[in-house]
matplotlib code that plots the C-alpha trace (Angstrom):
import matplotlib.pyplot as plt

x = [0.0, 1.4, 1.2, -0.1, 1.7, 1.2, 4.1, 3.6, 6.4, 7.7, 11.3, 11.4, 14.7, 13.7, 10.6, 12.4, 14.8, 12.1, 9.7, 12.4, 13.6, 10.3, 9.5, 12.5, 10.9, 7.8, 5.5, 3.2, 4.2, 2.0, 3.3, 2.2, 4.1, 1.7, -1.1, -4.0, -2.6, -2.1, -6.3, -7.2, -5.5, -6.5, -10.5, -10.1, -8.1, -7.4, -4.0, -2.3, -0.1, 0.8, 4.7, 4.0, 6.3, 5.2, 6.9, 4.4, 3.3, -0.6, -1.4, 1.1, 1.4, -0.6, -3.8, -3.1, -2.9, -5.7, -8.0, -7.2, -7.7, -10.8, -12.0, -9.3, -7.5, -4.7, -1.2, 1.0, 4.5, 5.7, 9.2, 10.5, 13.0, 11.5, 13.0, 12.1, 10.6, 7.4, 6.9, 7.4, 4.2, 2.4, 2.2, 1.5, -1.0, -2.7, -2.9, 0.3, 2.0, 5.5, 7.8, 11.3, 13.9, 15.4, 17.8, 17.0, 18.4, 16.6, 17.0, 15.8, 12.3, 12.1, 11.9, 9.9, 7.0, 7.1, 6.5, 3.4, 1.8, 3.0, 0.9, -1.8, -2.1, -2.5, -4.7, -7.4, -7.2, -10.6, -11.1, -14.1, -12.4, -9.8, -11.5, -15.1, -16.3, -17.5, -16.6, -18.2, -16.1, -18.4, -19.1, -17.2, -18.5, -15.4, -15.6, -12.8, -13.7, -14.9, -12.1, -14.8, -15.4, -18.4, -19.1, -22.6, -23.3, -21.2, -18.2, -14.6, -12.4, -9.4, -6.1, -4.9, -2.1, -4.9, -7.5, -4.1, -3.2, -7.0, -7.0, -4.2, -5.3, -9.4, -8.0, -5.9, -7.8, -5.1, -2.0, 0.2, 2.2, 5.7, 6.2, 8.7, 5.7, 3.8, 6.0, 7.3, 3.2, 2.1, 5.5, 6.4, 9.9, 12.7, 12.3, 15.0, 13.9, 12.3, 9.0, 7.6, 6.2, 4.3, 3.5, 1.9, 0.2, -1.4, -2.3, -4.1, -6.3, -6.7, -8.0, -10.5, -12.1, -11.7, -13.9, -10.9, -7.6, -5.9, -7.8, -8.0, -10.4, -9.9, -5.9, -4.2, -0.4, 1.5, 4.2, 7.7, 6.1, 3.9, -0.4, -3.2, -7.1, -8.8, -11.1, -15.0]
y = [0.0, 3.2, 5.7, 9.4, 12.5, 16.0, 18.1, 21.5, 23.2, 26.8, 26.1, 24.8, 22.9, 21.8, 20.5, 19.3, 17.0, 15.0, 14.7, 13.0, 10.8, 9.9, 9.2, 7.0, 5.6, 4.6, 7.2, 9.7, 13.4, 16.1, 19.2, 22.3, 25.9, 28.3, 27.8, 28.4, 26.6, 23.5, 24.0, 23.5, 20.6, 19.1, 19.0, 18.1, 14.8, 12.1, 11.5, 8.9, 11.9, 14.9, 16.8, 20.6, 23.3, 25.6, 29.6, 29.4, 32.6, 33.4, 30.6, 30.0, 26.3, 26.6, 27.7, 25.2, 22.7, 23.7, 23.9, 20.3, 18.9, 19.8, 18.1, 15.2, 12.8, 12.3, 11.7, 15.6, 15.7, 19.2, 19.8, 23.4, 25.8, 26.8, 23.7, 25.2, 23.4, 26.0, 25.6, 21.5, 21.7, 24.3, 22.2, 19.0, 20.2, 21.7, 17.9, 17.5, 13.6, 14.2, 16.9, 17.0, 19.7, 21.3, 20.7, 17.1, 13.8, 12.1, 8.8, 10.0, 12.0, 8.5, 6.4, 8.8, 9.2, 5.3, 4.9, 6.6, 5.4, 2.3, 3.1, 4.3, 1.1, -1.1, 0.9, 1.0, -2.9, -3.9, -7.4, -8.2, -11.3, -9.4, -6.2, -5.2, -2.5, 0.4, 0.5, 2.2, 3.7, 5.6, 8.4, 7.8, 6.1, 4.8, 3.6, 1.9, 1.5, 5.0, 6.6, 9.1, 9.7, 10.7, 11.8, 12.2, 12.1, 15.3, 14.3, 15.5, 16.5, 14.3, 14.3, 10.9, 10.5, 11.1, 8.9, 6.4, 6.7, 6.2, 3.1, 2.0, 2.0, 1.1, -1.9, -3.2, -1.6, -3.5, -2.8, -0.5, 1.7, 3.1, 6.5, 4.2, 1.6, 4.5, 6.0, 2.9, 1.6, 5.2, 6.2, 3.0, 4.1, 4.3, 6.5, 8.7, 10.3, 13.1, 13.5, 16.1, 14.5, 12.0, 15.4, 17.1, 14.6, 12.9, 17.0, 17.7, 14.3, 14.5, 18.3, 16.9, 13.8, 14.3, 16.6, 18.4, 17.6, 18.1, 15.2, 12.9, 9.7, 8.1, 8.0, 7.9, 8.8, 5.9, 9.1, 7.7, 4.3, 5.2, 5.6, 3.0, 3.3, 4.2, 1.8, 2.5]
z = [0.0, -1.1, 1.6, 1.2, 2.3, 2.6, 3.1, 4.1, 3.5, 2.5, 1.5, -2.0, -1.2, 1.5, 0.1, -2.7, -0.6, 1.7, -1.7, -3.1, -0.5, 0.7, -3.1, -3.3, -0.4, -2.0, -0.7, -2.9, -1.7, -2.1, -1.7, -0.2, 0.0, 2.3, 4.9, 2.3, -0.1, 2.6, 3.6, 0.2, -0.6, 3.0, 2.1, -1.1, -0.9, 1.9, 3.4, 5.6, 7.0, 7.4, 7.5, 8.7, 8.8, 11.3, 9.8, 7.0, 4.3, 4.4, 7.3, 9.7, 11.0, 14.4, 12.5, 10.1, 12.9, 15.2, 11.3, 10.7, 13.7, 14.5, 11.0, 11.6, 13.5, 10.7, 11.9, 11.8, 12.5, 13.0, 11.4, 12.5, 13.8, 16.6, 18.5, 22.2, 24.8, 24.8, 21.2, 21.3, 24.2, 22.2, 19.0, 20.6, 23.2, 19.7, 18.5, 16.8, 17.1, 17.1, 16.4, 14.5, 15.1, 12.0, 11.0, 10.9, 9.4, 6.7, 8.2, 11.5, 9.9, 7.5, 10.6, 12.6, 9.6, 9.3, 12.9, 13.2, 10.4, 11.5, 14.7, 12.8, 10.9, 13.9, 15.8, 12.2, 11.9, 13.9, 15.2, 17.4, 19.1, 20.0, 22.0, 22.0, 19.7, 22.4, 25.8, 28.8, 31.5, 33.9, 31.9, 29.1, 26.0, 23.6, 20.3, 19.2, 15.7, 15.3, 17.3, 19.4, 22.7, 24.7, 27.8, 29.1, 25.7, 24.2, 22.0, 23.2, 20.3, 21.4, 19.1, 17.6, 20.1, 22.7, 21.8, 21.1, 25.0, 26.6, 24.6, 25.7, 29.5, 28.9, 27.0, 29.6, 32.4, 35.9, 33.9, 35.1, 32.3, 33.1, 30.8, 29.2, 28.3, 27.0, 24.8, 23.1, 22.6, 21.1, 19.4, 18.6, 19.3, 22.1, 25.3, 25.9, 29.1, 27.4, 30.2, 28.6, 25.4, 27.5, 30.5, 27.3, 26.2, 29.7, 30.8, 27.7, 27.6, 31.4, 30.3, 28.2, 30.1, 33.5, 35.6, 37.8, 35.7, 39.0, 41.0, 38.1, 38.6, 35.1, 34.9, 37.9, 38.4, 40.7, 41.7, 40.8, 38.8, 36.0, 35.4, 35.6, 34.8, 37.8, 39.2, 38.3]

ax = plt.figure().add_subplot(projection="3d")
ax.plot(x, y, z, "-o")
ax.set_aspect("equal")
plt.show()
């Protein structure tokens, strides 16, 4: 299956140098060169993923990001020069998946791009032996086929990386998960300490489902171990 990106991108070169490799790669790269431009490609076609620079002409990459995703839960890795711990929260509390420094190695975006859609994958294959369709925790209605949420019957606009972590603890409701656990099950990748991917992340979802963030019921923190499902 040939996988379907679109790379938003002002740089020409730049934009020139990951269409090509990616190409060589066996992806199909569609490129973008402003905000605008990126919006109108985004409702008229369907991708797998999406590469986003975030110092864009006419729409910058935040508006970009915070347009998609409430229309989508399509995997965005933010590529940028603003490599600062502020930005890195900013764009992933605003539903990004991962974020890449530039400048960047090839091999390293490659392998990051091909982990989440990796992810991705997995999580869209559906079998009913496996898991049940919908799950009810308290006042949260899941859909694991649909990839919504509900509670008390309102939908909560949860990233893909968010949805990706609450199905990770309703599905194995007595497991305890190390920030370690969670990284490599998400990212499908190596932890290298960095806390405040997975802080981001946990804060933001907590935001969204639980009634006080700060005395959360449905994920609770084991201080100096990890998180588990709370008991219901």
């Amino acid at each position: 299956m040939q996988h379907k990106i679109l790379l938003v991108e002002d740089d020409r070169s730049i934009s020139e140098m990951v269409t090509n490799q990616f190409v060589k790669e066996g992806f199909y790269v569609v490129p973008a060169f402003d905000g605008e431009e990126a919006i109108r490609l985004f409702a008229r076609e369907s991708f797998d993923l999406i590469l986003l620079d975030l110092m864009l002409p006419k729409l910058n990459g935040m508006d970009f990001l915070k347009v998609t995703r409430e229309k989508s839960l399509v995997p965005i890795l933010i590529m940028s020069a603003k490599d600062g711990d502020v930005d890195k929260a900013l764009g992933l509390g605003f539903g990004a998946d991962d974020y890449i420094a530039k400048p960047f190695s090839m091999i390293e975006l490659l392998a990051r791009v091909k982990a989440i859609i990796r992810r991705a994958t997995l999580y869209s294959r559906t079998d009913q032996k496996e898991e049940p369709g919908i799950l009810q925790i308290n006042e949260l209605t899941i859909d694991l086929y649909n990839f919504s949420v509900h509670k008390n019957g309102e939908e909560l606009r949860l990233t893909s990386k968010e949805f990706h972590i609450l199905r990770l603890f309703v599905t194995n409701p007595n497991r305890v998960f190390t920030r370690a656990q969670i990284y490599s099950a998400i990212w499908n990748d190596d932890y290298f300490g960095d806390e405040n991917v997975i802080n981001v992340h946990m804060r933001r979802l907590r935001e969204k489902i639980e009634d006080d963030p700060s005395e959360p019921h449905y994920i609770k923190t084991l201080w100096g171990i990890g998180y588990k499902l709370g008991e219901f």
